[in-house]
N, C-alpha and C positions, 0 to 999 in steps of 0.2 A: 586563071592560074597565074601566080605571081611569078617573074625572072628567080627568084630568090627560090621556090622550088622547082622551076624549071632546071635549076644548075646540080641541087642539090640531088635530085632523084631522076634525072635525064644526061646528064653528063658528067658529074661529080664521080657514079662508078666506074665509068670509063678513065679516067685520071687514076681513080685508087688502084684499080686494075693494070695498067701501066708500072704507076709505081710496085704494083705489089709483084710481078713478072720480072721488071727488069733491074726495081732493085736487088732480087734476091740475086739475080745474075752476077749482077758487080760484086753484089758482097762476096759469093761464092769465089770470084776471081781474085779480087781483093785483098781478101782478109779470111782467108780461109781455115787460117786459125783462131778466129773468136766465130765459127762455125760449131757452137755447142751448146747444149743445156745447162751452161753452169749446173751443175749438180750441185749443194750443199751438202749432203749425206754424209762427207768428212769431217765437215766441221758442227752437226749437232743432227744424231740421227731422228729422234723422239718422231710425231709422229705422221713423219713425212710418208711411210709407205700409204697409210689409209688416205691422208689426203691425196696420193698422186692417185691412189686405184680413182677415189670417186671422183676428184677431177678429171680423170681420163677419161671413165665411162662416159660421165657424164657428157661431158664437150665430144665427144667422138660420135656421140648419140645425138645431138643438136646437130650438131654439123651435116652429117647426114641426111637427119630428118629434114634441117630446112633444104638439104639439097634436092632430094628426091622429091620432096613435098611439092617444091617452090615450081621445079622443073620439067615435073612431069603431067602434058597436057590433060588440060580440063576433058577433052575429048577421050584420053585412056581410061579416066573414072566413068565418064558418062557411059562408057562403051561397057568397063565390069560392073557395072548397076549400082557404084557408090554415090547414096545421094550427096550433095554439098556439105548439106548439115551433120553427116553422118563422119566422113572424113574431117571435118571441122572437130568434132568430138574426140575424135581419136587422136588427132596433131595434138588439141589442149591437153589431154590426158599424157598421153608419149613426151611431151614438151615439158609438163608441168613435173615429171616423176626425171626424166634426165637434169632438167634444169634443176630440180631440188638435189639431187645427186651433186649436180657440178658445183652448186653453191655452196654443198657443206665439205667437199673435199679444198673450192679456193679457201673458205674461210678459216680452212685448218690450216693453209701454206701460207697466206697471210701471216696468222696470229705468230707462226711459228717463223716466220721472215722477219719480223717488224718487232718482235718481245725479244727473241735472243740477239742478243749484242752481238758475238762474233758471227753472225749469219748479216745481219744489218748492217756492220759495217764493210762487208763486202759486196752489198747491195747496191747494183749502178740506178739512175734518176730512169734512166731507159726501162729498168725492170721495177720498179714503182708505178708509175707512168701505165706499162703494161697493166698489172695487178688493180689499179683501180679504173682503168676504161674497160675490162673486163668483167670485175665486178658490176660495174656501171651497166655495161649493159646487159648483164644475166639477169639484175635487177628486175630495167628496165622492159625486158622478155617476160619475167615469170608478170611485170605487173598486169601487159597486154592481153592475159587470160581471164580476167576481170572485167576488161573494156570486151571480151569477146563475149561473155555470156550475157551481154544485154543485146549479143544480135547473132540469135544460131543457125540462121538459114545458111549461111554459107556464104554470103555472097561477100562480104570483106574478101573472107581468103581467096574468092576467084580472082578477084580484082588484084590482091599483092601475087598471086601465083602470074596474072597474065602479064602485071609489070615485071614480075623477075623474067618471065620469057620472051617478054621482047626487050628487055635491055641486053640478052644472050644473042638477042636475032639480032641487034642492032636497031631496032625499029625506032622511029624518031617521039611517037607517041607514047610513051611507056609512063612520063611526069604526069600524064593528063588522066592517068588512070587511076591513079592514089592521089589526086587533089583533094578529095576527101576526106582522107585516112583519117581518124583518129590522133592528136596532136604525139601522144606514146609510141603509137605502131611507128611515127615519122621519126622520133627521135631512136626508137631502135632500131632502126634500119640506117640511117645517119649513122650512128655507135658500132655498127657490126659491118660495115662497109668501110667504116675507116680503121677497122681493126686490120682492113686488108692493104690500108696505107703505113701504117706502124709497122706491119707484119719484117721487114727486112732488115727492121733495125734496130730487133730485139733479139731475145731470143729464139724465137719463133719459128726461127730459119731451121731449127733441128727438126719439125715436124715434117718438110721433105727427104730429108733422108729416113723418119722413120715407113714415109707411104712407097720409098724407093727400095727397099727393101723387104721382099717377101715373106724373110723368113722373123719380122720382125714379131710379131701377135707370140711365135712361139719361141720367141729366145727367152734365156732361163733371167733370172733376177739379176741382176746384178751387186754384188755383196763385197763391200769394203769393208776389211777391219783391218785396225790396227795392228802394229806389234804385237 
């Protein structure tokens, strides 16, 4: 095992995590007025609603699944009689149907960020930046569904499920466990661990107040019009 993934997948999420905790802190302290989702909605409505629904589902549904998925010991499957390969089937499927979901609602916010000019030019490098390491690595995720079907016993995912649980324990050994990996699995998991270093310095930071607030899933639309 080389220093170069020892750093990357043994201590590098420890760093992102840092910054992803205590930058959001400062900003909040900070600069609590660029605390928000820039909305465009004012400036060019077309068809930002469908993109946000499927981008939302979709990323709300990833994010989840890799939480629960990644975090939840090998020992609770073993214990409800899911085989490896069975739960393997069900992530690729649940992953493959969100990720296709989040992909076609970014690439609607994209086309419709980056085509219309007054939306573009109020577009900071920070929320481009965003938009394509995100794309990048949703990419990157739906590609690793392909590298999975050439090995369905399961045993990848134990092995990235055992690494995400002892990098949460702290455990020193967690790089030595995906030394293996598949060259893709390692680049998406690089791509979505630094999304949690970007995270404070985007807009990204609204996704806290929308998980701090309860009554969020059921508040009504929010509807700008004009004169």
């Amino acid at each position: 095992m080389s220093l170069v993934h020892q750093f990357f997948f043994g201590i590098y999420p420890y760093i992102a995590a840092a910054i992803f905790l205590f930058g959001s802190l400062a900003r909040f302290e900070r600069e609590q007025y660029t605390w928000k989702s820039d909305s465009s909605q004012m400036l060019h409505r077309g068809a930002l609603r469908l993109g946000n629904i499927l981008f939302h589902v979709g990323i709300l549904g990833l994010f989840f699944g890799h939480l629960f998925g990644l975090l939840t010991p090998v020992a609770v499957w073993d214990w409800l009689g899911v085989a490896h390969g069975t739960k393997q089937i069900v992530a690729m499927v649940a992953g493959g149907v969100m990720g296709t979901l989040c992909l076609a609602g970014l690439l609607i916010l994209v086309h419709r960020r980056l085509t219309n000019a007054r939306i573009s030019a109020v577009t900071k490098r920070g929320d481009k930046l965003l938009l394509v390491w995100i794309l990048a690595t949703l990419l990157l995720g739906l590609s690793t569904i392909g590298v999975s079907t050439q090995h369905m016993d399961g045993h990848m995912m134990v092995l990235l499920m055992t690494w995400a649980q002892h990098i949460v324990t702290l455990q020193g050994d967690a790089a030595s466990l995906i030394a293996d990996a598949p060259i893709l699995f390692k680049l998406h998991l690089f791509m979505g661990i630094t999304l949690f270093v970007i995270f404070p310095f985007t807009r990204l930071v609204h996704v806290w107040s929308g998980f701090a607030s309860v009554t969020y899933l059921g508040r009504a639309w929010q509807l700008v019009r004009p004169r």
